[in-house]
C-alpha positions as a Markdown table, in Angstrom:
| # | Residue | x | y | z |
|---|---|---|---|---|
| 1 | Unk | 102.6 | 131.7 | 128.3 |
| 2 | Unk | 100.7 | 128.9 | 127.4 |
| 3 | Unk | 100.6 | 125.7 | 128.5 |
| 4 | Unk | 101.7 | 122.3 | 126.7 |
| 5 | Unk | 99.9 | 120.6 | 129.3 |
| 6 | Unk | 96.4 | 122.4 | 128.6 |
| 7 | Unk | 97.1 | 122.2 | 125.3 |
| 8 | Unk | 96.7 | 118.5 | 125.6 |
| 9 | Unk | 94.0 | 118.4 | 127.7 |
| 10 | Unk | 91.7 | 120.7 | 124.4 |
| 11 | Unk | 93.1 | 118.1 | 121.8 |
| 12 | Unk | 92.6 | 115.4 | 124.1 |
| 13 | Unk | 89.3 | 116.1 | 124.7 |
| 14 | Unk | 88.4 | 117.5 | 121.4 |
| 15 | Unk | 89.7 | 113.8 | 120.3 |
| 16 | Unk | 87.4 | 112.4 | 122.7 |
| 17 | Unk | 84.3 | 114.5 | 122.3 |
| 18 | Unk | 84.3 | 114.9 | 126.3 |
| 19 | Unk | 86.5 | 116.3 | 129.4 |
| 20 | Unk | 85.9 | 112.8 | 130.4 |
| 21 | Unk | 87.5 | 111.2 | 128.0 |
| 22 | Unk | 89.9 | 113.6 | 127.8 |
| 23 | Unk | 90.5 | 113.2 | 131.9 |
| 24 | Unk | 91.0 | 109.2 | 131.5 |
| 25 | Unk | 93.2 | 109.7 | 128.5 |
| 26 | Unk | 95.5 | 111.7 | 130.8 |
| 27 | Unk | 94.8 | 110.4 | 134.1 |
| 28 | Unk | 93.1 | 113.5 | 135.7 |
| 29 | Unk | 89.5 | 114.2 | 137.0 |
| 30 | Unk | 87.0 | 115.9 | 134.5 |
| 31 | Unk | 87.1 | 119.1 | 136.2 |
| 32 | Unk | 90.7 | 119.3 | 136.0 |
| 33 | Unk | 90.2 | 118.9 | 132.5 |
| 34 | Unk | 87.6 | 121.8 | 131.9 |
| 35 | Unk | 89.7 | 124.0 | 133.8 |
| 36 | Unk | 92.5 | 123.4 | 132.0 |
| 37 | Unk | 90.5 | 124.5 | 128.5 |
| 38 | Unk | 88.5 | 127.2 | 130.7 |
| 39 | Unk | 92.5 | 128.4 | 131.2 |
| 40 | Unk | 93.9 | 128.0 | 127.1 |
| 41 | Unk | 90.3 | 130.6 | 126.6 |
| 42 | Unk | 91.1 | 132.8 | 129.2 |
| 43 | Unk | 94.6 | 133.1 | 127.6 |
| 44 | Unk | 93.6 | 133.3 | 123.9 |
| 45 | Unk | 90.7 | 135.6 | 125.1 |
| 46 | Unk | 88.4 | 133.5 | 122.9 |
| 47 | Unk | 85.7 | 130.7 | 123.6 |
| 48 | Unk | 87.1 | 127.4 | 121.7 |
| 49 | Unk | 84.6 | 124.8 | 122.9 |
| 50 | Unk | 80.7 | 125.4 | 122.8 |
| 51 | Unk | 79.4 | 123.4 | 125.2 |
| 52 | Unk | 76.2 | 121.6 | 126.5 |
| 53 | Unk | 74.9 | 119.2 | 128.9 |
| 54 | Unk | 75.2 | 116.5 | 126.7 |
| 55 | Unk | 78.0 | 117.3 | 123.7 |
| 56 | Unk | 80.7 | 119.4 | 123.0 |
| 57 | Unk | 81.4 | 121.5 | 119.8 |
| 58 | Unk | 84.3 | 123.4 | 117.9 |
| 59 | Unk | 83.6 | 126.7 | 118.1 |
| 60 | Unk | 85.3 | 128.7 | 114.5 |
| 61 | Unk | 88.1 | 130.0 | 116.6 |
| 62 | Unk | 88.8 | 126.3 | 118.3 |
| 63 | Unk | 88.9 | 124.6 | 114.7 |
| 64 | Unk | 91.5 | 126.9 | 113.6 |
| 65 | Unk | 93.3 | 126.7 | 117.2 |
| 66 | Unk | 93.2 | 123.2 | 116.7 |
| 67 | Unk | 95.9 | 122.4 | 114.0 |
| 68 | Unk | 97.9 | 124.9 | 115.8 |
| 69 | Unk | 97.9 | 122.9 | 119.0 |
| 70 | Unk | 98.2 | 119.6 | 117.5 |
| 71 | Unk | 101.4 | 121.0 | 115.8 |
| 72 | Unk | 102.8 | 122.4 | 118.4 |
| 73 | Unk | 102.3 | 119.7 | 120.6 |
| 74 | Unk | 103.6 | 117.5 | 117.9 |
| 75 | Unk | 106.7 | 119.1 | 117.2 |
| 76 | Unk | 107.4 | 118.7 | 121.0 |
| 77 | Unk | 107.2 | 115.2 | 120.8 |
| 78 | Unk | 109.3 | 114.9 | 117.9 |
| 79 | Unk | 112.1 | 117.1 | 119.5 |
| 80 | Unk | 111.9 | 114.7 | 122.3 |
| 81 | Unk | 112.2 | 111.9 | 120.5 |
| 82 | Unk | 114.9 | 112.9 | 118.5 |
| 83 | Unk | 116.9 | 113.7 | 121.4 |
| 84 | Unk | 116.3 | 110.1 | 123.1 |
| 85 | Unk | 116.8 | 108.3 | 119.7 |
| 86 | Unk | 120.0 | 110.3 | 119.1 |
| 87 | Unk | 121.5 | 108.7 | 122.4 |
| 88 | Unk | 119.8 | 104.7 | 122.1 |
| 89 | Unk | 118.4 | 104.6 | 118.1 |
| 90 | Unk | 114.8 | 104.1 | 117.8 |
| 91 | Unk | 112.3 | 103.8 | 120.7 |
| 92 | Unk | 109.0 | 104.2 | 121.8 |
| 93 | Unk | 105.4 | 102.8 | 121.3 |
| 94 | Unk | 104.4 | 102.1 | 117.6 |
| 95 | Unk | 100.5 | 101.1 | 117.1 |
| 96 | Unk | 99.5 | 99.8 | 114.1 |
| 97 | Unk | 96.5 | 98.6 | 112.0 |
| 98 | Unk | 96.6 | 96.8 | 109.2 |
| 99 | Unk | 94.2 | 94.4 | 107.5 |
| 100 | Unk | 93.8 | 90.9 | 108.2 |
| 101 | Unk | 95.0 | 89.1 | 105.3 |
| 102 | Unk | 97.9 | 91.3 | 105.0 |
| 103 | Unk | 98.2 | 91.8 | 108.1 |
| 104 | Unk | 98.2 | 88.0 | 109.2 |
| 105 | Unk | 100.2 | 86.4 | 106.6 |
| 106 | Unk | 103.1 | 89.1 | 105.6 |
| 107 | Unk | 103.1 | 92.1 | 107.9 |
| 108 | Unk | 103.6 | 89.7 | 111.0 |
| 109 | Unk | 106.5 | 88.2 | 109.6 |
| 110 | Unk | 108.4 | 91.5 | 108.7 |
| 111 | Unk | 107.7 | 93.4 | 111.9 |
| 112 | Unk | 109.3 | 90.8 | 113.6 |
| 113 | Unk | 112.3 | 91.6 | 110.9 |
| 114 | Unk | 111.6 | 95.4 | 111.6 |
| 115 | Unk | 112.2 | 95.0 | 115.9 |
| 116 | Unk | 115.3 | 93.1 | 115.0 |
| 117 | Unk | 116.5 | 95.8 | 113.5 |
| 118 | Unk | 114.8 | 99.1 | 115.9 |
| 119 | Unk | 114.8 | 96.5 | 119.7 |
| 120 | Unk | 114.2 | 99.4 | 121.3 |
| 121 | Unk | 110.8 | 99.9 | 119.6 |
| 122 | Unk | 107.6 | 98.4 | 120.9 |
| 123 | Unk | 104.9 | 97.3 | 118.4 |
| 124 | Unk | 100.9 | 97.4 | 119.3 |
| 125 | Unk | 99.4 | 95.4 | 116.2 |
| 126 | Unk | 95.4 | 95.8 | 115.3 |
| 127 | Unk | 94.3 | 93.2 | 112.8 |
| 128 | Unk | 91.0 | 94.5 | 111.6 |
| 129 | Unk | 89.4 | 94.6 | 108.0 |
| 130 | Unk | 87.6 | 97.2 | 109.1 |
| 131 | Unk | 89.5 | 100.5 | 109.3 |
| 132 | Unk | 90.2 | 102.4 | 112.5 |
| 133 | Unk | 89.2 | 106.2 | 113.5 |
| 134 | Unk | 92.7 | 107.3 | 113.4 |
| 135 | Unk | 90.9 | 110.1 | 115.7 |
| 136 | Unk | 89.7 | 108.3 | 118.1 |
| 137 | Unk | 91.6 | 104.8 | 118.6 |
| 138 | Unk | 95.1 | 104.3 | 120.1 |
| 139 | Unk | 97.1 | 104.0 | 116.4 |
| 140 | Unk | 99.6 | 105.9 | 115.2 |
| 141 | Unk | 99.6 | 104.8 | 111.8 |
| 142 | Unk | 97.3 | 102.3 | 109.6 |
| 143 | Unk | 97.8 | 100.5 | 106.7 |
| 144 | Unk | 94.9 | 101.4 | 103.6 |
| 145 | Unk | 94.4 | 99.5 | 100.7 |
| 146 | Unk | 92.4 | 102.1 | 98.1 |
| 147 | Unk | 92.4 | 105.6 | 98.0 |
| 148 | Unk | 92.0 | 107.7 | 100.7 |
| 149 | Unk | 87.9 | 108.9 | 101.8 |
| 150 | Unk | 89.0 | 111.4 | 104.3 |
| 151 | Unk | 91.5 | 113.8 | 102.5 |
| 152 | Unk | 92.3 | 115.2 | 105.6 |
| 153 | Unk | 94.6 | 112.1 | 106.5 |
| 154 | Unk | 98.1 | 111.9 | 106.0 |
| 155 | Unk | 98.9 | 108.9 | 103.2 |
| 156 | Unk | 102.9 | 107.9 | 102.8 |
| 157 | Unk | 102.9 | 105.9 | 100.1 |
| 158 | Unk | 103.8 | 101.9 | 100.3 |
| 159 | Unk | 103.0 | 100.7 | 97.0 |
| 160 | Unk | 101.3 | 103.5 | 94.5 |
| 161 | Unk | 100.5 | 101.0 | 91.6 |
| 162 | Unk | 99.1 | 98.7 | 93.2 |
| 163 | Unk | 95.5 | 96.3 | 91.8 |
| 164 | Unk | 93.6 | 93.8 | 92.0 |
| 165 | Unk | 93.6 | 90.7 | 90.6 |
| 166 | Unk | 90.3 | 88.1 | 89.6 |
| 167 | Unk | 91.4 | 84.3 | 90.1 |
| 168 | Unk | 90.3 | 81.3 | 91.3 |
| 169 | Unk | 91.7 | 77.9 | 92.2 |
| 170 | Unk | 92.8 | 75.3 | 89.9 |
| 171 | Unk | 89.7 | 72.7 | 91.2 |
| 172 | Unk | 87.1 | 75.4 | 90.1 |
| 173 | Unk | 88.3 | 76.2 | 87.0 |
| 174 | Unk | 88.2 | 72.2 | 86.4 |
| 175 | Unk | 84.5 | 72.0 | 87.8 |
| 176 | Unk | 83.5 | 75.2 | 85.9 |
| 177 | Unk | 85.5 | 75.7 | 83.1 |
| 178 | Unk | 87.4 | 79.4 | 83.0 |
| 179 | Unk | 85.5 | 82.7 | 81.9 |
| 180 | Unk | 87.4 | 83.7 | 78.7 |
| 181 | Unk | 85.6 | 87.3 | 79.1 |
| 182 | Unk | 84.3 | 89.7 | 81.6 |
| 183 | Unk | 80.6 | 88.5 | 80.6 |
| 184 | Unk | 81.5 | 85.2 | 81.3 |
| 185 | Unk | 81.5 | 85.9 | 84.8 |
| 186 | Unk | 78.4 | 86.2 | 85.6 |
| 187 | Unk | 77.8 | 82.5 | 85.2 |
| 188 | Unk | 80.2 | 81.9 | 88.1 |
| 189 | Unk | 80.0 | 81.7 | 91.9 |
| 190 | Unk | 81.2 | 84.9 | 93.0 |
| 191 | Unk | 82.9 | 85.5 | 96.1 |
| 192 | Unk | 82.6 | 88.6 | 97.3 |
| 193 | Unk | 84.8 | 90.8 | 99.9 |
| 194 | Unk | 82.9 | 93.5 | 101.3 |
| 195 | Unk | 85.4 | 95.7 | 103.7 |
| 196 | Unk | 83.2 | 97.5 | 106.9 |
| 197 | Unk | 80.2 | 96.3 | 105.5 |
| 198 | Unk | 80.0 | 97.9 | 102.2 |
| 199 | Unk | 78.1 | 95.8 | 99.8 |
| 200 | Unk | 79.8 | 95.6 | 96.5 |
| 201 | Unk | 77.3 | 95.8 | 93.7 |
| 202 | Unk | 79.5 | 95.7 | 90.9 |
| 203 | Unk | 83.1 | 95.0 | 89.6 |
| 204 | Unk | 84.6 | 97.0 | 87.0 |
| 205 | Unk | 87.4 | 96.1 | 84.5 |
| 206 | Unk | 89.3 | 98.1 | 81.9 |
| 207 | Unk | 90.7 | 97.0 | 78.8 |
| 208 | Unk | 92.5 | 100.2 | 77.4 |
| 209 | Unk | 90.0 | 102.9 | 77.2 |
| 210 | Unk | 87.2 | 100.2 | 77.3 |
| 211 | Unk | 84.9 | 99.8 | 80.4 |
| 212 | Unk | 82.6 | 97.3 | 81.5 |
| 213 | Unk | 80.9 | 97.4 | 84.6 |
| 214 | Unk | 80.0 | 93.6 | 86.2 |
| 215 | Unk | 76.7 | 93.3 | 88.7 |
| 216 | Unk | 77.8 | 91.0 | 91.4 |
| 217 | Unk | 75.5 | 87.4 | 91.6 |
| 218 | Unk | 77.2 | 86.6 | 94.8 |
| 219 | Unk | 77.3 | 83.1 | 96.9 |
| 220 | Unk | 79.5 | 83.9 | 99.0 |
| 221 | Unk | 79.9 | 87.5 | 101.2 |
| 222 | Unk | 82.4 | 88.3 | 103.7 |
| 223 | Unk | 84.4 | 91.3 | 105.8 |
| 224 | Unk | 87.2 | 89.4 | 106.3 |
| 225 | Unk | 89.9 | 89.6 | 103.3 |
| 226 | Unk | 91.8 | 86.2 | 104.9 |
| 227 | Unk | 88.1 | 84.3 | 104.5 |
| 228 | Unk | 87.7 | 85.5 | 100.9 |
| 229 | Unk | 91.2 | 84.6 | 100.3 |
| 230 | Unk | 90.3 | 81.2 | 102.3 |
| 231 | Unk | 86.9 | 80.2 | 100.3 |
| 232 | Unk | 89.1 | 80.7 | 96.7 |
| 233 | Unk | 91.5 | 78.7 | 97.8 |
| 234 | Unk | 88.6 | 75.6 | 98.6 |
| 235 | Unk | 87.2 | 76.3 | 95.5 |
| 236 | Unk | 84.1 | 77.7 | 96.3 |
| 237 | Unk | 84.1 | 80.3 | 93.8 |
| 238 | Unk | 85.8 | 83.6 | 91.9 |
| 239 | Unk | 87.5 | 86.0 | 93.6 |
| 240 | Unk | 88.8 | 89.4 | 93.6 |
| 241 | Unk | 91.8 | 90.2 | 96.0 |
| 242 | Unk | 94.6 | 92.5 | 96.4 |
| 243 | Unk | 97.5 | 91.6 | 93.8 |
| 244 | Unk | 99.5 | 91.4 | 97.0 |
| 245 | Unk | 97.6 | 89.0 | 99.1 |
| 246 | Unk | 97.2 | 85.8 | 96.3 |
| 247 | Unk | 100.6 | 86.9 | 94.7 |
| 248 | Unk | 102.3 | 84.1 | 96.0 |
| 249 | Unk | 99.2 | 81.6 | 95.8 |
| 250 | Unk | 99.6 | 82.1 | 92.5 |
| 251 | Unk | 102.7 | 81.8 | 92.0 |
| 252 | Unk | 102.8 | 78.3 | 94.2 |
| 253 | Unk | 99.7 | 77.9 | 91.7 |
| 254 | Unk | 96.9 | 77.3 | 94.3 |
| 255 | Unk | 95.1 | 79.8 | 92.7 |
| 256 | Unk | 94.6 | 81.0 | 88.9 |
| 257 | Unk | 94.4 | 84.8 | 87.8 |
| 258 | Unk | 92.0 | 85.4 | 85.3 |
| 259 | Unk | 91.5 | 87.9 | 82.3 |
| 260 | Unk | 95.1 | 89.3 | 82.8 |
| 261 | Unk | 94.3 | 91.5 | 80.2 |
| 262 | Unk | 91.6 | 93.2 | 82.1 |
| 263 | Unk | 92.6 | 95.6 | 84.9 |
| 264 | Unk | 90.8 | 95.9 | 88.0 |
| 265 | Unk | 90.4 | 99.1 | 90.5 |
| 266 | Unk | 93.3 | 100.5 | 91.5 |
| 267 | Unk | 94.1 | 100.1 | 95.3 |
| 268 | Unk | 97.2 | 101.9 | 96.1 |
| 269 | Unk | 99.0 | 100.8 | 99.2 |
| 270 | Unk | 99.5 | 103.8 | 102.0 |
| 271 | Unk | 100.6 | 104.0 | 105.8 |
| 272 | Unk | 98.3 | 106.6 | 107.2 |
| 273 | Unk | 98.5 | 109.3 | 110.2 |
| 274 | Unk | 95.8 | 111.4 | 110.7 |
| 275 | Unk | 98.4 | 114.6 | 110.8 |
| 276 | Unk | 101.6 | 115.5 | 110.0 |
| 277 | Unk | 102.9 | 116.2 | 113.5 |
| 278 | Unk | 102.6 | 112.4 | 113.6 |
| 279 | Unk | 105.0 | 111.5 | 110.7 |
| 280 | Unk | 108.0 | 110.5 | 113.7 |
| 281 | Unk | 111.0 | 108.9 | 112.6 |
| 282 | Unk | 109.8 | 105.6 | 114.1 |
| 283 | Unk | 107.0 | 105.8 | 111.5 |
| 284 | Unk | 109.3 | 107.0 | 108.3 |
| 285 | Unk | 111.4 | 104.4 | 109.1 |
| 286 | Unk | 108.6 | 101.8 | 109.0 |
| 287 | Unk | 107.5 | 103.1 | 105.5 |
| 288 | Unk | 111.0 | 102.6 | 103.9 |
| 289 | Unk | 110.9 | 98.9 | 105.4 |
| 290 | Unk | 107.4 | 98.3 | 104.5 |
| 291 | Unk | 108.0 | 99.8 | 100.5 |
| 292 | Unk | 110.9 | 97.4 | 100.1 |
| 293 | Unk | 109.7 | 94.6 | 101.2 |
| 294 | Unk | 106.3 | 94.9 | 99.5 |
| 295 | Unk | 107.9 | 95.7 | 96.3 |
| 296 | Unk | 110.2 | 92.8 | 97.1 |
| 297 | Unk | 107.5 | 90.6 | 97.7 |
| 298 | Unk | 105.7 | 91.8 | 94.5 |
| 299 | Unk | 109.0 | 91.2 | 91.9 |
| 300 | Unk | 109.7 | 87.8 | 93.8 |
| 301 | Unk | 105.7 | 86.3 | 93.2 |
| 302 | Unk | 104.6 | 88.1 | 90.2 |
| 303 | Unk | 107.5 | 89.1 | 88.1 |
C-alpha cells in the first residue's frame, strides 16, 4: 500500500524543485527524501522524477501522478480537520496574502473581526503588491485583484463586478482644472500603479460599445497600491485605483472620481488556492466573511 508519508515527500519536493527542499520542508535528510520517491516508483512500477545533477523534472507518468497525490493527500487533511473542528470549531494555520492597500487599511481590521469569531484559528498575514507563488511560498490562500494568469489556480469569488475608478484629490482638480474627457487626460500628471513591475502603457475606458485606449505620460510610478493611493491623496496627480481601495476617500471627499461615465478594466476580486484539495473549511469560511464585508463596504461608500 502506498505511503501518505512518501506521498508527501514527491509533492514536497516536486513543490520545491529538490529532495532538499523537500527534506527541510519535512524535517528529514535529503536521502531520506529520495528514498522515499525511489519507494512511491518502485510501487507504481514507473519512473516519476527524471533527474540530474543539477535539476529535477516531471516525468509524463509523475505529472499525471501528481494531482492524484495532491488529492489524496488533501482529502486526508480535510478528513482530519473535520474531525478536530467537529469537537473545538475552527482551527489551524491560515496564511494569507493580500495586497498592501487592501491589505493594510481594510483586511487588517476584519481579520481581527474574523479570529473573534474562529479563536481557535491562527492567521499568517503577507502584505505584498507583488503576488506570491502559491507553489512555492507558505500561503494557503491569496487575495487577486484582476483576472486570473494561471488558469490552473483555484479562484473563489469575493467580489465578481468589481472596477476601477480614475480620481484625484480636490487640491488638483483646483490647481489643474478637471478632464471633462478621456483625451483630456493626457494633459495631466499621471500617477501610475505598476503591480510586480509591469509597466502600464496604456489605460483603457469604455463608454458603451465605445473604446478608447489612453498612452500613459507618467510622473509618478510605483508597486506599491498604498503609495499610489498616498501621492492622490497629496495631490500629485490622477489616479487609477481599485473601486474598493479610494471608495471611502471618496466618499469622506478627499479624493474626486472622474468620467463616471467611463468604465475602467474590470478587476474582479478572488481568494485563490492553487488546488482544490486546499479549499478547507477554514478557507470557505473566510470567503463568506470576506464577500460580506466587501460588498458591505462597497454599498456603505459608494451607494
Amino acid at each position: 500500500m502506498t505511503s501518505f508519508v512518501d506521498l508527501e515527500v514527491f509533492v514536497r519536493t516536486v513543490d520545491g524543485g529538490s529532495f532538499s527542499a523537500a527534506a527541510r520542508a519535512l524535517d528529514i535528510t535529503p536521502a531520506a527524501a529520495s528514498i522515499a520517491v525511489k519507494r512511491l516508483e518502485q510501487q507504481l512500477g514507473v519512473r516519476l522524477l527524471v533527474r540530474s545533477t543539477r535539476s529535477l523534472r516531471l516525468t509524463e507518468e509523475g505529472a499525471r501522478y501528481l494531482d492524484s497525490a495532491r488529492l489524496a493527500l488533501g482529502a486526508l487533511a480535510e478528513g482530519e480537520q473535520a474531525i478536530r473542528e467537529k469537537h473545538q470549531g475552527l482551527s489551524g494555520v491560515l496564511q494569507i496574502s493580500a495586497p498592501s492597500d487592501f491589505g493594510r487599511n481594510l483586511l487588517l481590521g476584519w481579520l481581527d473581526e474574523f479570529r473573534l469569531q474562529h479563536p481557535h484559528i491562527q492567521l499568517q498575514l503577507l502584505i505584498n503588491d507583488r503576488q506570491a507563488d502559491l507553489f512555492r511560498e507558505p500561503v494557503d490562500v491569496a487575495l487577486r485583484f484582476g483576472p486570473l494568469a494561471d488558469s490552473s489556480l483555484v479562484a473563489l469569488p469575493i467580489l465578481p463586478q468589481h472596477r476601477r475608478l480614475i480620481c484625484a484629490s480636490p487640491d488638483y482638480l483646483r490647481r489643474h482644472g478637471a478632464p471633462q474627457t478621456p483625451a483630456d487626460l493626457v494633459r495631466h500628471s499621471i500617477l501610475v500603479y505598476q503591480p510586480s513591475g509591469k509597466r502600464q502603457v496604456e489605460w483603457r475606458l469604455w463608454h458603451g460599445e465605445e473604446l478608447v485606449e489612453l498612452p500613459l505620460n507618467g510622473s509618478y510610478f510605483t508597486d506599491d497600491g498604498e503609495v499610489a493611493r498616498r501621492w492622490a491623496l497629496a495631490g500629485h496627480g490622477v489616479v487609477r485605483k481599485s473601486a474598493i481601495d479610494v471608495a471611502a476617500d471618496i466618499r469622506a471627499g478627499r479624493l474626486v472620481q472622474l468620467l463616471p461615465e467611463w468604465r475602467s478594466d474590470a478587476v474582479p476580486i478572488n481568494l485563490v488556492c492553487p488546488h482544490r484539495s486546499q479549499v478547507s473549511e477554514r478557507v470557505r469560511q473566510l470567503q463568506r466573511f470576506l464577500q460580506q464585508r466587501c460588498q458591505r463596504w462597497m454599498d456603505d461608500h459608494l451607494a
